[in-house]
Each structure stands twice: as structure tokens, then as C-alpha cells.
C-alpha positions in Angstrom: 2.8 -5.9 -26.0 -0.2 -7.0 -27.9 -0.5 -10.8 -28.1 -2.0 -10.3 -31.8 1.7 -8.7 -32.7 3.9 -11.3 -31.6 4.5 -14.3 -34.9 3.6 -17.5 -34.4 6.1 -19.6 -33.3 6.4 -23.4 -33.4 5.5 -24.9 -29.6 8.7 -27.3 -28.4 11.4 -28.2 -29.9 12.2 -27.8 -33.6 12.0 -31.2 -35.8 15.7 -30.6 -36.4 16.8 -30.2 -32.8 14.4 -33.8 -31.7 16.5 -35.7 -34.4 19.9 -34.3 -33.2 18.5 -35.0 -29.3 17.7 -38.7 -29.8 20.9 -39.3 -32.2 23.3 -37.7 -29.4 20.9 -39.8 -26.7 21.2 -42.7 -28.2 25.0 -42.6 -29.2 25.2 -41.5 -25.2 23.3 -45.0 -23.9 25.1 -47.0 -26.4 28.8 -45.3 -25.5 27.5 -46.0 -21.6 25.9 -49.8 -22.5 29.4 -51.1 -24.0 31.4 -49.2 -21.4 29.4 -50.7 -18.6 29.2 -53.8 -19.9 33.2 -54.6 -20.8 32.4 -54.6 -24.5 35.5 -52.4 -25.8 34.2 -48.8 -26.9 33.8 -48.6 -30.9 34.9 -52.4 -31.5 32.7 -54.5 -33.7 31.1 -56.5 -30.7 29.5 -53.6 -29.1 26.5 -51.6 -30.0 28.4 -48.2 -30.8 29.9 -48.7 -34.1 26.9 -50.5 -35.9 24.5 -48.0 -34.9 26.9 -45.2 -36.6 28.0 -46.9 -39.3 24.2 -48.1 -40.0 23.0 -44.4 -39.2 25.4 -42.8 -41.5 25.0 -45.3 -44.5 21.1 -44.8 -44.0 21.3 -41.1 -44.1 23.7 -40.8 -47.2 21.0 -43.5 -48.8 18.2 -40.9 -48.5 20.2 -38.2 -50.3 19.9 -40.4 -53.4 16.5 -42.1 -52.6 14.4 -39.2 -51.9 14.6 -37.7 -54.9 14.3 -40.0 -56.4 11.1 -40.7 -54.6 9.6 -37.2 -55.4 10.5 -37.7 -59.5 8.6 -41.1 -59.4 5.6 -39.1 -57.7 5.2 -41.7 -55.3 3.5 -38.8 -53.1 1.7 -40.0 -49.4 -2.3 -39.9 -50.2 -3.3 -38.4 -47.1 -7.0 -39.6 -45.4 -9.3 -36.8 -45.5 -11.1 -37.8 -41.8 -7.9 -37.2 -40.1 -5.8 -33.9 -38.2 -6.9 -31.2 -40.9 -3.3 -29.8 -40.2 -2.2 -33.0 -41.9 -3.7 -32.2 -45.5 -0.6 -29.8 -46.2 1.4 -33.0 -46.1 -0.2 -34.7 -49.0 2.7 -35.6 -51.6 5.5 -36.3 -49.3 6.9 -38.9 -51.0 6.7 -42.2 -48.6 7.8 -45.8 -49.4 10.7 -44.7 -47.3 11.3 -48.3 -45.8 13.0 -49.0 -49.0 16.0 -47.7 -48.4 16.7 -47.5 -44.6 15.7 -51.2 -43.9 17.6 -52.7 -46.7 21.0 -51.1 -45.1 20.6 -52.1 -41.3 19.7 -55.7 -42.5 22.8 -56.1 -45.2 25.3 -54.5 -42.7 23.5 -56.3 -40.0 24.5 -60.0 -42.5 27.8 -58.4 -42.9 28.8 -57.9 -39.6 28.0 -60.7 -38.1 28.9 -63.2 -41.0 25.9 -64.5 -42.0 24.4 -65.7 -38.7 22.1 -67.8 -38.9 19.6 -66.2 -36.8 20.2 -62.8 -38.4 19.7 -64.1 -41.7 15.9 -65.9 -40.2 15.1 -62.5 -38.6 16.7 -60.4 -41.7 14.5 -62.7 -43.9 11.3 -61.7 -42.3 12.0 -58.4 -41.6 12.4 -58.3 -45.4 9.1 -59.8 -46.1 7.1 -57.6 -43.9 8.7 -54.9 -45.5 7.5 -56.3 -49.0 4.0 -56.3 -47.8 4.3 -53.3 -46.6 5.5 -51.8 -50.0 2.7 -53.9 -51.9 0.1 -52.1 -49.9 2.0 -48.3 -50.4 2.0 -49.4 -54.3 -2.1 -50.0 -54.0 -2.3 -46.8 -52.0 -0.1 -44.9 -54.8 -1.2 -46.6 -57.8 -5.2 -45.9 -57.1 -4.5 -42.4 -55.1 -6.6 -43.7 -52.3 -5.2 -44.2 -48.4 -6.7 -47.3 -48.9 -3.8 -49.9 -50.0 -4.5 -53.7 -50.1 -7.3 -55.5 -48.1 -6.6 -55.9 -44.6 -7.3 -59.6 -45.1 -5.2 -59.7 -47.7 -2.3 -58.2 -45.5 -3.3 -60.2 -42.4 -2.6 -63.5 -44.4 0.0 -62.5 -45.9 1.6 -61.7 -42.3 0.3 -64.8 -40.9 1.9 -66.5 -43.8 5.4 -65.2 -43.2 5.3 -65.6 -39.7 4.1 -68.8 -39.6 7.3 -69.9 -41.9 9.2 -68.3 -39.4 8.0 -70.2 -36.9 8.4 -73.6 -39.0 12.3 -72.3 -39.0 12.3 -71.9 -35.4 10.7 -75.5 -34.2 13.2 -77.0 -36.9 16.4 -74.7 -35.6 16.2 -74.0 -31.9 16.4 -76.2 -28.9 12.9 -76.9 -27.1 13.8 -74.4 -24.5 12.6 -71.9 -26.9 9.3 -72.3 -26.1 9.3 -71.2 -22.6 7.8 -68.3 -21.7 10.7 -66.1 -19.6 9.7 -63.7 -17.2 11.3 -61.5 -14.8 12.4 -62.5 -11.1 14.3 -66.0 -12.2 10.4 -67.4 -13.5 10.1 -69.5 -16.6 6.5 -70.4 -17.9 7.1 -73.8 -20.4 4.3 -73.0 -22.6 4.7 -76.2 -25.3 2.9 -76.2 -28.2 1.2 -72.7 -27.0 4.3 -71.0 -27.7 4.1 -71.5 -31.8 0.3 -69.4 -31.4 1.6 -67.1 -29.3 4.8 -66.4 -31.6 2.2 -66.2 -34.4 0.3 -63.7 -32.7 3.3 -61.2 -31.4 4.5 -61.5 -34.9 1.8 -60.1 -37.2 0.7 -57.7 -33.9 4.1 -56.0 -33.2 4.2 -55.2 -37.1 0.6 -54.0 -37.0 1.3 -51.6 -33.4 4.2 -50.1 -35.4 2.4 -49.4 -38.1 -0.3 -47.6 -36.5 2.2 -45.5 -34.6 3.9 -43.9 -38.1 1.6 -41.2 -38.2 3.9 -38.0 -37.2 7.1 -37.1 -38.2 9.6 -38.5 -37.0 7.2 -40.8 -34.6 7.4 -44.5 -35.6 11.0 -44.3 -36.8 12.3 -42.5 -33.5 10.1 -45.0 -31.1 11.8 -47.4 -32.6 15.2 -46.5 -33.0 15.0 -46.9 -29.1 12.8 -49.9 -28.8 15.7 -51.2 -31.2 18.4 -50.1 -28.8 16.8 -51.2 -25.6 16.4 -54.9 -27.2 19.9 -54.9 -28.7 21.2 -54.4 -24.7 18.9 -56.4 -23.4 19.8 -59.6 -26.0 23.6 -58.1 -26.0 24.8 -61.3 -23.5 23.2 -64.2 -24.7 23.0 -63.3 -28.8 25.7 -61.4 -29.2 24.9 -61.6 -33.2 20.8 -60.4 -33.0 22.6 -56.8 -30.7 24.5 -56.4 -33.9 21.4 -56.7 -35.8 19.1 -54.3 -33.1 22.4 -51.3 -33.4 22.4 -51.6 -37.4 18.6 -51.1 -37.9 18.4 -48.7 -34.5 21.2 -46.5 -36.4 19.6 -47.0 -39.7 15.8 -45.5 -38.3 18.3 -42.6 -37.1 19.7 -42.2 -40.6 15.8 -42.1 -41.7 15.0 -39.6 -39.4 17.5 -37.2 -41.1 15.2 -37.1 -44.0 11.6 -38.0 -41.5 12.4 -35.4 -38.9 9.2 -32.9 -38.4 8.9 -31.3 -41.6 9.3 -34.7 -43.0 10.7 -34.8 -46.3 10.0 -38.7 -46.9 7.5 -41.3 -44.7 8.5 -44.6 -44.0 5.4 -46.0 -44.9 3.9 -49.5 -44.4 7.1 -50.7 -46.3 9.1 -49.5 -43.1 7.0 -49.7 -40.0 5.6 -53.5 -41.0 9.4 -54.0 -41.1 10.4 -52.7 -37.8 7.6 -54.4 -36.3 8.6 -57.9 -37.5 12.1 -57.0 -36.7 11.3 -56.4 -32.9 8.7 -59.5 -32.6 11.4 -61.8 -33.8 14.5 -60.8 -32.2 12.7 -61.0 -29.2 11.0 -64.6 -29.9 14.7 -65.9 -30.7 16.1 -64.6 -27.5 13.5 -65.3 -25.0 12.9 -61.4 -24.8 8.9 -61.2 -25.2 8.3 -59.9 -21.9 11.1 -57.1 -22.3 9.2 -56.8 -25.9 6.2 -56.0 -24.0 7.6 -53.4 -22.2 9.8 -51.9 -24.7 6.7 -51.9 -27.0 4.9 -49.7 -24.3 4.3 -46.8 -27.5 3.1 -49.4 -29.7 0.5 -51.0 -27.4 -0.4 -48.0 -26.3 -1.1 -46.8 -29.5 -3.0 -50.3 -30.6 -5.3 -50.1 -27.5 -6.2 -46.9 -28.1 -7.6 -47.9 -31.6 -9.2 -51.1 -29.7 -11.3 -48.7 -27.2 -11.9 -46.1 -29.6 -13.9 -48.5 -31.4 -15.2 -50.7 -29.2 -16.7 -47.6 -27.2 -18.3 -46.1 -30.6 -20.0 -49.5 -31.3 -21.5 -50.1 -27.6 -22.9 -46.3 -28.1 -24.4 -45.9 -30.7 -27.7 -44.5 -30.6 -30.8 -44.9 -33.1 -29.0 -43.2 -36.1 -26.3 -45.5 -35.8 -24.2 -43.1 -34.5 -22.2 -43.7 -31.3 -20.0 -41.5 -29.3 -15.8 -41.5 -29.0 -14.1 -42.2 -26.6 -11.1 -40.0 -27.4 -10.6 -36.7 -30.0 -9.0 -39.3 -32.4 -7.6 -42.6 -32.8 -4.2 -43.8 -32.8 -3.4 -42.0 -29.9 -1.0 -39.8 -31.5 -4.0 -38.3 -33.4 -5.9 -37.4 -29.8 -3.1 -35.4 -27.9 -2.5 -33.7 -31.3 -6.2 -32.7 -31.2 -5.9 -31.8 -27.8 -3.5 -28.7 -29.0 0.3 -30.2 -28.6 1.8 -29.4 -31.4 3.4 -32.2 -33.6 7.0 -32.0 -32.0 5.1 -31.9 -28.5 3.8 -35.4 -28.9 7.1 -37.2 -30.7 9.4 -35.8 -27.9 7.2 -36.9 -25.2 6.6 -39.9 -26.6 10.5 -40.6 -27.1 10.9 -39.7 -23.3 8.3 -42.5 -22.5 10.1 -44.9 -24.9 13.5 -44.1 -23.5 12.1 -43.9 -19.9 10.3 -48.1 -20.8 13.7 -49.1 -22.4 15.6 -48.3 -18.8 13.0 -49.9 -17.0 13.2 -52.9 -19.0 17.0 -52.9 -18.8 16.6 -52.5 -14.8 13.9 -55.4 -14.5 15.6 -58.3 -15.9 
């Protein structure tokens, strides 16, 4: 048969089959992580029940939000240098972190009775999701995919993770600030540790948010990142699991509205959110070097920016004009260009992620 007769069909799996993938993966892991474990199956100490409950809440939220989204007009401006395949998605409403973040985090205060540590990490996951919805507001108010000055939203997360910080050295034991690494090895790092904290803080918000640039990408990454720290956290802080499972099942709930075609993005309001979330549930827990691997997308992602660059600068030529390194940045953008289709990259980048998150799990 002539190739020119046969329809153009989409390459991989559909958005809708992805999302129902990762939900039944992920309710699979979780099932197997309390079974394993001796936490009783669908009891309100394991990870099972939360990540439902948060997933379902989330899901039902969109039905009402979404809408109410589009009426509002509070359309994605999309850039005009990036994917040209993209362009067709200008006007999808986005701001979606404001409704998928506020349920994981007031289940999450629920559930565990006001814990003290999930209200700290609750608190900044909050305000990293209010900078991130101050910069979608520029972005819609002006029409431009420019939102607020990056130094204006570097401060501002320096700012709130520096308070966090202040709550930590007043709050938590001086054991906090030891570096803990795999094999039995501890690294006391002193007054280090508050710079370092600083820096994982505003950078795990900032790799996020560089990764939420395909449907369903950002919120499924981390939906597992999420899960893999809520296992890995599950024996020592029993309350910050019960916060991972709630916003893990509330990025699944998203993804019933984000899945590829997206009819809502998160936005900065939800990716500078899940970022901050992940930075400080692992800084309470003594988790940064499981953060590092879990956060393999995210880094990825970040670095790829970083050499992109870095590699245009160092070539540049008499005009000005330098050479890249890869296709596009974030690195997303590159394998995209490179022909996968959009579904291609998020379920291989969701294999990596879940691949990372048992590799953690297996190294500590």
C-alpha cells in the first residue's frame, strides 16, 4: 500500500493511556511499598489511601477549576522561539497549581493533625506556589511569556527559603545538619548546611520548573519523585510520607486534566511548588542525597540549560553568534526536535524517573 494513503497516526502511547499507566503504576508501588513494609494495606499510616483520596479530590477540583480558568481567559502565552508544534497550544488555560497543590497540602494538614513539620514544609510549598502565580499573573496580565524578573523571583525564593531555614535551626536537633550519604556515611557539614539548604531550596523549585514544558511532563515526574521520597522518609517521618502520597496523588489528579492534549498547565504556580515541596521534605529528613537521585529528570533537565548556554557563549564567532550544543534547551525541547513525538519523551522520561526512584529505594 502506498505510504502517502495510510493517516497519520499519533507515535506511542495516547496522552490518555500514559496518565491511566502511571496512576495504575503508581497505586501498584504504593499497594507493594505498604505491603512490604508491614504498613496495613489502605490504613491511614501507609502511602495507599492518601495518594487516592488526594488524587481523586484533585481531579474532581479540576472539573470546577478549569473552566473556570478558560472563562477568566487566563490562556498560556506561548514563546515564539520554541517547538513550532507548540504554537497550537497557545490559550490553554494554565495557573493550574491553584488548585491541585492547595488539596494535597490541606489533606496533607488533615491527615496528619497539624504536624509540625508538615505545616513548615506545607508553608513553603505554599509560598513558592504564590510566586509562582505572581509571575503567571505578569505573564497573563501583559500577554508576554515573560512574567516577573528573574531577580525578582530569585529573591523572593531566597527569601522564603531562607525563613525556612531560620525555622529549621530554631526547631530541629543539630543533627540536622549532617550531610547523610549512602553506605552508613555521615558528612557533619555545620554552619555549611544552612547555604547548602538555601541552595537545594530555590534550585529544586527552579529544575521543576524548567521541566513543565509537555503535557503531562513535570506533573508526572513528579508524582513519582513524590512517591519515591514518601517511601524513602516512610520510617523515620512517618507524617512528611503522608505529605509526599497527598501531593504525589494530587499531581495524578492534575494529570487527568494535563495529560497530552492538555486541557490546563500547571504553570510556575505548580511546578515552583513541587519543587520546594521535594527540596524540603528531603532537607527535614536527611534525604538530600536520595533528592539527588530521585531529582535525576530535573537535573538533567537544568544541566542541559547550563551547557546549552555555556557552549553558545564560548562559540560565538565575530557576529556574535555561537553555535548549540543541542536542537533545544530544556532537554525535553531537544529529543522533541529530534522527531519523538510529545507522548514519546513524557513516557520515557517517566520510565527513567520510576527506574531513579527504585534505585534510590535500593541504595539506602
Amino acid at each position: 500500500m502506498d505510504a502517502k494513503l495510510i493517516p497519520d497516526r499519533p507515535i506511542g502511547l495516547s496522552g490518555n493511556h500514559l496518565f491511566l499507566s502511571l496512576s495504575a503504576g503508581l497505586s501498584i508501588a504504593s499497594l507493594g511499598l505498604d505491603w512490604f513494609t508491614g504498613r496495613p494495606l489502605l490504613s491511614g499510616v501507609g502511602l495507599t489511601l492518601p495518594l487516592w483520596i488526594c488524587g481523586l479530590l484533585a481531579a474532581v477540583a479540576g472539573h470546577w477549576v478549569v473552566p473556570m480558568l478558560r472563562s477568566l481567559k487566563a490562556g498560556q502565552v506561548i514563546r515564539q522561539d520554541g517547538p513550532q508544534a507548540h504554537l497550537k497550544k497557545a490559550g490553554t488555560p494554565t495557573m493550574g497549581g491553584i488548585f491541585f497543590v492547595p488539596v494535597a497540602v490541606l489533606v496533607a494538614l488533615l491527615w496528619t493533625r497539624f504536624s509540625s513539620n508538615v505545616v513548615a514544609v506545607s508553608a513553603l510549598t505554599l509560598a513558592y506556589g504564590a510566586i509562582g502565580w505572581l509571575d503567571d499573573w505578569q505573564i497573563l496580565r501583559l500577554k508576554s511569556n515573560k512574567g516577573i524578573s528573574s531577580k525578582l523571583k530569585l529573591t523572593l525564593q531566597i527569601a522564603f527559603g531562607l525563613l525556612f531555614c531560620f525555622w529549621m535551626f530554631l526547631t530541629q536537633p543539630i543533627e540536622i545538619t549532617t550531610l547523610i550519604l549512602p553506605f552508613g556515611l555521615a558528612l557533619p557539614l555545620g554552619a555549611l548546611f544552612w547555604l547548602l539548604a538555601a541552595f537545594v531550596l530555590v534550585a529544586e523549585s527552579n529544575a521543576t520548573n524548567l521541566t513543565d514544558g509537555l503535557d503531562g511532563l513535570a506533573g508526572g515526574t513528579a508524582a513519582i519523585a513524590l512517591m519515591g521520597l514518601g517511601a524513602l522518609v516512610a520510617p523515620t517521618s512517618p507524617d512528611l510520607m503522608i505529605f509526599c502520597a497527598c501531593l504525589s496523588g494530587s499531581c495524578l489528579g492534575f494529570l487527568a486534566h494535563n495529560h497530552n492534549p492538555a486541557r490546563v498547565f500547571m504553570g510556575d504556580t505548580g511546578s515552583l511548588a513541587l519543587g520546594g515541596a521535594l527540596a524540603a521534605v528531603a532537607l527535614l529528613s536527611h534525604s538530600l542525597f536520595g533528592l539527588l537521585i530521585l531529582s535525576g529528570i530535573f537535573l538533567a533537565e537544568t544541566l542541559s540549560v547550563i551547557a546549552q548556554v555555556t557552549y553558545y557563549k564560548a562559540t560565538k564567532d565575530a557576529n556574535g553568534i555561537g553555535k548549540r550544543l543541542l536542537k533545544m534547551a530544556p532537554l525535553h525541547h531537544h529529543f522533541e526536535l529530534t522527531g519523538w513525538s510529545e507522548t514519546q519523551v513524557v513516557s520515557r522520561f517517566y520510565m527513567i524517573g520510576g527506574v531513579l526512584a527504585i534505585f534510590c529505594l535500593l541504595a539506602q
